[in-house]
N, C-alpha and C positions, 0 to 999 in steps of 0.2 A: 509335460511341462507347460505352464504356462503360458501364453501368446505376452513378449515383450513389447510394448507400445511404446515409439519414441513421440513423444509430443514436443515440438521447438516453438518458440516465437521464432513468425517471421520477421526478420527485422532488417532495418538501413543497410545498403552497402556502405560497408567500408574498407578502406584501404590500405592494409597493413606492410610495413615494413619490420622486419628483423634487425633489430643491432642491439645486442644482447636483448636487456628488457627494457628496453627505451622504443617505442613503438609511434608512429605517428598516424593518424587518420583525417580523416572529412569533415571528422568534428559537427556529427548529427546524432542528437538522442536515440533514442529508440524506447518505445511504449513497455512495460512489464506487466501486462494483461495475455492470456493465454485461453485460448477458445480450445474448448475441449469437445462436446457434443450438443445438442440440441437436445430441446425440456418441450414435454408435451403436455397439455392439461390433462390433471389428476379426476379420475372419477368414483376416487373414492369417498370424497367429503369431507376427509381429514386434510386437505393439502390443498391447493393451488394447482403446484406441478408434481405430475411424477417424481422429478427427484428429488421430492421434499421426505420424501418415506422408502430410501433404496439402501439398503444396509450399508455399515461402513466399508466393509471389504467387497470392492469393484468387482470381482473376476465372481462374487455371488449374484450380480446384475447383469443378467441377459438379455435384455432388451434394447435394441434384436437383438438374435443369438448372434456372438462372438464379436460385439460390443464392446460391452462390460464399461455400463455408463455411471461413474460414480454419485454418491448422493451431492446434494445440494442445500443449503439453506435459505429462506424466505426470511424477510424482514421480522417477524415475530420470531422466531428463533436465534437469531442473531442479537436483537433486544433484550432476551430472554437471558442470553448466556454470558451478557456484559452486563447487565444489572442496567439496562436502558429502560426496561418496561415504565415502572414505576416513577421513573423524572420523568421522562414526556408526556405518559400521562396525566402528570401532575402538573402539564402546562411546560416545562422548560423543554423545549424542541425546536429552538435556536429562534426563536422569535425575535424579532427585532435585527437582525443578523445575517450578514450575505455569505457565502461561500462562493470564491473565484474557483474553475476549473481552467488549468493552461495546459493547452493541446493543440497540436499540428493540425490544418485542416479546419477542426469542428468535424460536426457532424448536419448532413442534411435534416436528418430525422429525429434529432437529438429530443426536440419538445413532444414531438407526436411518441415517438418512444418510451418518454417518461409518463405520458399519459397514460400508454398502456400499461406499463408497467403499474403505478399507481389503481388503473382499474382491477388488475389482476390480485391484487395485496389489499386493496381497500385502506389508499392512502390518500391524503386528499392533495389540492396541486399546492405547487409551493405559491406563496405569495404575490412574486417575479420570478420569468424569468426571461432572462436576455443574453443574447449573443454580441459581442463585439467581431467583427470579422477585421482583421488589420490588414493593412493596403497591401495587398501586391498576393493575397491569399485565391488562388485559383479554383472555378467552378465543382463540383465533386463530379468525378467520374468514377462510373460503376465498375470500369473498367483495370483502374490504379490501384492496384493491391494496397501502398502504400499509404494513400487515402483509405481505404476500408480499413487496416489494421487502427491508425488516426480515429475512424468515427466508432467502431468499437469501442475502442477508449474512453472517449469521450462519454458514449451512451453509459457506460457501467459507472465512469466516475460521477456523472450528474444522480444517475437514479438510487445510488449507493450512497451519497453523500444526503442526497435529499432524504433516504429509509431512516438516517441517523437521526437527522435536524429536518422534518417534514417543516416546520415552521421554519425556517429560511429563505431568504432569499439564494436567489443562483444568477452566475453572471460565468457563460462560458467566454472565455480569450482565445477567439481561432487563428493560430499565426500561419503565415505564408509556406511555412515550410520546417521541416523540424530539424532545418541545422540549427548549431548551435545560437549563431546569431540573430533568428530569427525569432527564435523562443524566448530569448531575453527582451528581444522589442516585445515581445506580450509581456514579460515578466514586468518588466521597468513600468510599459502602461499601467498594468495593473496596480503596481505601487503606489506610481505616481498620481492616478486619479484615482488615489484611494476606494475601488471599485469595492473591497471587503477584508474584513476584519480576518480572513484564513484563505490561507490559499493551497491547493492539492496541485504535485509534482506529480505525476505519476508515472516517471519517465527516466532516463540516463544513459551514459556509458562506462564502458569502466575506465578507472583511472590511470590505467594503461595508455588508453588511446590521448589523455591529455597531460605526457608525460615531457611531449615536445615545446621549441620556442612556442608557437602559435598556442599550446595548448593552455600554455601557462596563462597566455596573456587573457584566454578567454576566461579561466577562472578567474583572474582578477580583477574582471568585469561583470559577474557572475556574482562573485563575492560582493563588491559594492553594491549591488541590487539586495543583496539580502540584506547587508547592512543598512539601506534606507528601510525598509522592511523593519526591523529591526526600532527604528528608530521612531516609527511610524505605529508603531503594537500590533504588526502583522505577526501572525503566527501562519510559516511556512511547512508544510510536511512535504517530506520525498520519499520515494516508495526505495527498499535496499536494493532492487534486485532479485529474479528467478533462477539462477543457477548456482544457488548454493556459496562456498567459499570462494568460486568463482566468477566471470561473466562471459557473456559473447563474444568471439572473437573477430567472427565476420558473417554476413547474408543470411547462410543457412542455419543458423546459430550453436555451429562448433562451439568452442569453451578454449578459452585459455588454459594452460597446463600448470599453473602457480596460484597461488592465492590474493587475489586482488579486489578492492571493490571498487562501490558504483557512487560516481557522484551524477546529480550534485546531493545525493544521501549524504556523505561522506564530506560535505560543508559543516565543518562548527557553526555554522548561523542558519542552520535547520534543525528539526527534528527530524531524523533517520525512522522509516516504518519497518520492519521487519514481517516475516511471517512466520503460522503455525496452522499444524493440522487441527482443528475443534471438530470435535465430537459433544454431539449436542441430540439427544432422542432418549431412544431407549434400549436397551439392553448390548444389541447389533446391527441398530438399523436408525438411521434419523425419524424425527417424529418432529414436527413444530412445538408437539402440545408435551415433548418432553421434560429433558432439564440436564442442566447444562454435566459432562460426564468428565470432561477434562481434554486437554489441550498436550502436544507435544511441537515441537521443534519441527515447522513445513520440512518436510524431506519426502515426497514423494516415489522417490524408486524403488522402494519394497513393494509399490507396485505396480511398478513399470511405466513408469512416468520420468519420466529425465527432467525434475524439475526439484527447486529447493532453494528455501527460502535465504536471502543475500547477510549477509554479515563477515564481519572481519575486521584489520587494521587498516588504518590509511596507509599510504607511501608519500601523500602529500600534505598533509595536516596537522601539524602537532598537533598533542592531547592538552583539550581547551582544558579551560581552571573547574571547569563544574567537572570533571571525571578524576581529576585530583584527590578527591572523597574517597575514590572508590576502593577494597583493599588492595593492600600489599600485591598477593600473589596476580589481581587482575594486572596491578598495573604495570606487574614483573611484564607482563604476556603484552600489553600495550607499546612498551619502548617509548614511552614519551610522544606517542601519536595515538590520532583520534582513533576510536574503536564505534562501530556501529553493528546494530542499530539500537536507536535511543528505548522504542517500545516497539510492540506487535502486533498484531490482528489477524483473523483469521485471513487464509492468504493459501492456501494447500486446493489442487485440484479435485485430490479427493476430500470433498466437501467444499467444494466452491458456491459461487451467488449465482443465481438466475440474471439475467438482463434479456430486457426486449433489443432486437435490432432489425428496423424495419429497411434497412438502405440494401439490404441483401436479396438477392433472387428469390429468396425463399422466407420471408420475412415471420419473426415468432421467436418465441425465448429462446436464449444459446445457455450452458453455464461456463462458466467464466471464471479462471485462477489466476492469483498473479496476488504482487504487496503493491501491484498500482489499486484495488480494492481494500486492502488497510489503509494507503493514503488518504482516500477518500471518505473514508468511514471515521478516519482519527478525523478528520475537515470536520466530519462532521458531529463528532464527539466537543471537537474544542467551541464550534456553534453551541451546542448546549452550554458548555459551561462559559461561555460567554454572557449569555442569556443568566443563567442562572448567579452568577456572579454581580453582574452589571456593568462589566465594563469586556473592553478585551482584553482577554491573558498576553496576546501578544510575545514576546520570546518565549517557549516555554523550557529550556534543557537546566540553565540556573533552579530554576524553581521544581522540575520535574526531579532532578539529581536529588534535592533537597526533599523532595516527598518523597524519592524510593528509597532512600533509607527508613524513612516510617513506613514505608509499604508492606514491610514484613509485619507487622504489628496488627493485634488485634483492636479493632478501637471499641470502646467502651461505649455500651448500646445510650447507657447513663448522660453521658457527656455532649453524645455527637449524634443519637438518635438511629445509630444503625448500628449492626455490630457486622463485623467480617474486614475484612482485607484489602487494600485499596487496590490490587492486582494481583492477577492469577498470575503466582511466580511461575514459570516455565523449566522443569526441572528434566524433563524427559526428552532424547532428541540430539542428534547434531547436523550441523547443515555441510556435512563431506557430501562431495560430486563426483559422480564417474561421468564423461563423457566423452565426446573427441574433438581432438584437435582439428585445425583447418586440412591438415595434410591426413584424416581422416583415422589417426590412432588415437587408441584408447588412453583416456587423460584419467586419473584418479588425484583427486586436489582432496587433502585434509582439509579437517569443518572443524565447526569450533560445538563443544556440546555446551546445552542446557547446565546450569548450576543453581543454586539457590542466591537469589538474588540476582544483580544486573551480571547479563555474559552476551558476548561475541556471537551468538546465537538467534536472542528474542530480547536482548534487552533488560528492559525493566520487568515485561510479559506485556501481558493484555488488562485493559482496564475492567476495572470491579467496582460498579458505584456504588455509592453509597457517602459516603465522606472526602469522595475525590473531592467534588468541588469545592467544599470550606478549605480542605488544605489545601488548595490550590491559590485561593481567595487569600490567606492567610502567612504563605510562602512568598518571602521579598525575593523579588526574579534580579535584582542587582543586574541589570540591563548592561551597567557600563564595562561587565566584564565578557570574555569568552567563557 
């Protein structure tokens, strides 16, 4: 039999009470990046790191023996398999354009990190970059798990965002602490002193824990921040979630036993990130200099991974007017509430990013899963087409909804200069969870699967350039609605 491998995010304590499904907590985020193993330099010539060329199926990677360290992808491959190569190289790679990262902490090493990272990829530095530290934010200690899990985060969202939009600027917002209300004083700075035109979430709880008085009140201070956002042509993304139809319950990261998501994903005045496992090489094994093989639904426990990409219905949301569109039998399954997530990226442990992370004992690449790396990677998707557009997209779910119904379509090479797809629909896959409860029994939560077109799942999918950004350009985002 196979050696089963439980991988959790460490995360926030919190404090759960029982009364039916009404739950109250401490009301502190918690990061959805997941540290899986450490990446060595490749001496083959073909790669960078080792895990850029380790076959898809983990338990065939023995290094060391009884490991079984999944592959990974580098910045040219990731490029490669969203149809990125060709627009940055052709100049649009977010130039002119900042990307906000908001996160607990910071990170000590954040710059030096992306430096490395950069040396190792042959990318060049971003333009700017700068830290905001917000008052009452305390020194890092090597010691506070809490803070490490924070500059993790951090390092993967900066160096991931910049592999998208190398022409960017970066402006990290390190807040004091990652309750809820301290993450909003970076969010609202950020708005407020218009620091950048996209801002990456890559963080949450579930909507569980803000079911209570206090919980409410903080969404609807949450909410107001995104609606100046909003109003301002901020485009916000938030990452769905790592446990599938579920989330976190408490510390060790048990799983609730129901179906619930994560906000602030699950905000109508965000885009929702999703994930998926991409398979991107060659035959059975990653390759950079591959090409791209096809994408299913992040569900990681077929091999042994307790992890799986967030989606599902709100319980606190109605279904805004852009999901209105969508058929019949979705919106049977919605109930008149928001459904997320909006789109996807790769986001699966097996086949996760490389990050440098220097603040650790043992300092050198980690690879790293979670849809807090689609957030950052969509950050830096909307950079480019910011750039490439000329203005900022700013809200984008009105105007996405209205592109993924042409998404199916093939566009005419004639017309629009490309032919193919605006998104890899995501048809394979669903995001059901087995884990356990707080009181340590086994949870099994139905998942929603993959369909053709937008589902509970991945969304709209993952993006395919080519003619995203004219029809993005050309799509009235109708700002005044939900």
């Amino acid at each position: 039999m196979r050696p089963q491998l439980r991988i959790v995010a460490v995360v926030a304590t919190v404090l759960l009470f029982h009364a039916g499904r009404s739950f109250a907590g401490d009301h502190q985020f918690v990061p959805h990046s997941v540290f899986v193993a450490k990446a060595n330099v490749s001496h083959t010539g073909t790669a960078a790191l080792d895990c850029e060329t380790r076959f898809f199926d983990r338990f065939r990677n023995v290094e060391p023996p009884g490991v079984y360290p999944p592959a990974c992808y580098g910045p040219r491959a990731i490029r490669a398999a969203y149809g990125l190569s060709t627009m940055i190289d052709a100049g649009y790679d977010g130039k002119g354009r900042t990307i906000v990262i908001l996160a607990a902490y910071g990170s000590p090493t954040a710059k030096a990190d992306l430096q490395r990272f950069d040396a190792a990829f042959g990318l060049p530095d971003p333009p700017s970059f700068e830290v905001v530290t917000m008052t009452g934010t305390p020194a890092f200690s090597a010691d506070n798990g809490d803070q490490g899990m924070w500059a993790q985060e951090t390092s993967l969202d900066v160096q991931w965002g910049h592999a998208i939009a190398p022409g960017a600027k970066i402006v990290v917002v390190a807040t004091a602490s990652n309750s809820a209300g301290d993450l909003l004083a970076g969010l609202s700075y950020a708005i407020d002193k218009r620091l950048g035109e996209v801002i990456s979430i890559s963080f949450g709880q579930s909507e569980a824990f803000l079911s209570d008085a206090a919980g409410a009140q903080i969404i609807e201070a949450w909410e107001q921040a995104f609606k100046r956002a909003r109003q301002r042509h901020i485009t916000v993304l938030a990452a769905a979630g790592d446990q599938g139809s579920t989330n976190t319950a408490d510390e060790f990261g048990d799983s609730f036993g129901f179906q619930n998501v994560n906000y602030p994903a699950s905000s109508p005045n965000v885009t929702a990130v999703g994930g998926t496992n991409l398979f991107f090489g060659t035959t059975d094994h990653a390759d950079p200099y591959g090409k791209y093989l096809g994408e299913t639904v992040w569900n990681d426990q077929p091999q042994g991974i307790m992890l799986a990409g967030g989606g599902g219905v709100s319980a606190l949301f109605e279904r805004p007017q852009y999901q209105a569109t969508l058929p019949a039998a979705t919106r049977k399954i919605l109930q008149r509430h928001r459904g997320i997530p909006d789109v996807a990226f790769n986001a699966g442990l097996v086949g996760c990013v490389p990050v440098y992370l220097g603040f650790t004992d043992a300092p050198g690449f980690a690879i790293i899963g979670g849809t807090s790396a689609g957030a950052a990677q969509w950050a830096g998707v909307i950079a480019d087409l910011n750039q490439a557009v000329g203005r900022p997209l700013g809200f984008l779910n009105n105007r996405l909804y209205k592109v993924g119904l042409l998404g199916m379509l093939e566009r005419d090479e004639r017309r629009w200069g490309v032919r193919g797809k605006l998104f890899h629909d995501i048809t394979v896959g669903d995001n059901s969870f087995t884990g356990y409860d707080p009181e340590w029994n086994e949870v099994s939560v139905p998942g929603f699967s993959a369909t053709k077109g937008w589902d509970l799942a991945t969304g709209w999918g993952t993006p395919n350039f080519g003619v995203l950004a004219a029809l993005f350009d050309c799509a009235d985002d109708d700002d005044d609605r939900n």
